[in-house]
N, C-alpha and C positions, 0 to 999 in steps of 0.2 A: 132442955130442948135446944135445939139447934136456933141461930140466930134469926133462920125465916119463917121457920115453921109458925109462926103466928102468922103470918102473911100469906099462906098455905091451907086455911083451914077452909077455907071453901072447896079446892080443888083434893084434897084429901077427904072432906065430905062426900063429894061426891063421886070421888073413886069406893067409899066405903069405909073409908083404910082411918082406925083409931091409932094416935101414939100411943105405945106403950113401951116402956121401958127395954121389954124383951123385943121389939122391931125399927125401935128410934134409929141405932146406928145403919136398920137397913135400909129403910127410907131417905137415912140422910145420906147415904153412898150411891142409889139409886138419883138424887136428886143431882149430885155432884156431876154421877157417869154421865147423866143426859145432858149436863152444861158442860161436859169435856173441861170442868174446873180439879185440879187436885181434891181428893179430899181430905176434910179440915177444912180447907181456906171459905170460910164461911161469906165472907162479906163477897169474894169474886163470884161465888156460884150465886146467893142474892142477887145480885146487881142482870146476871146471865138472866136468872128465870124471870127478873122481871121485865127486866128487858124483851125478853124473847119467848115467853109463853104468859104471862099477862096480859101481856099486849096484842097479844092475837089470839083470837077465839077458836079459832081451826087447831094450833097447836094446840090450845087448853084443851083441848077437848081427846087430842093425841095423848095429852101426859095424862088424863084421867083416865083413858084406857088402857096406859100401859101400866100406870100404877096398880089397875086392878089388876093386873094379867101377873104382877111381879109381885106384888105383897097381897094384897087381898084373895 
């Protein structure tokens, strides 16, 4: 798994949205796209989400509904 996805498992709960091997790398490009971090760069897009949808409940609740809307 990707280096935040442990740190994710709430918000990923509650989009619905299970890792699997066959949606891992979609999830983690979707998570990149929304931090405008390249993807790969694991630790820049972390530092982004938590920074900037941990920390605010209105976005969290923006990335659980787009996550449904995108992978779920």
């Amino acid at each position: 798994m990707s280096c935040y996805f442990r740190h994710m498992k709430d918000i990923l709960s509650q989009a619905g949205v299970m890792v699997t091997p066959e949606n891992k790398r979609q999830i983690d490009q979707f998570f990149h796209k929304l931090t405008g971090v390249d993807y790969k760069d694991c630790p820049a897009a972390w530092k982004k989400l938590k920074q900037d949808v941990l920390a605010d409940e209105r976005k969290r609740r923006d990335v659980v509904r787009k996550l449904k809307s995108t992978i779920g």
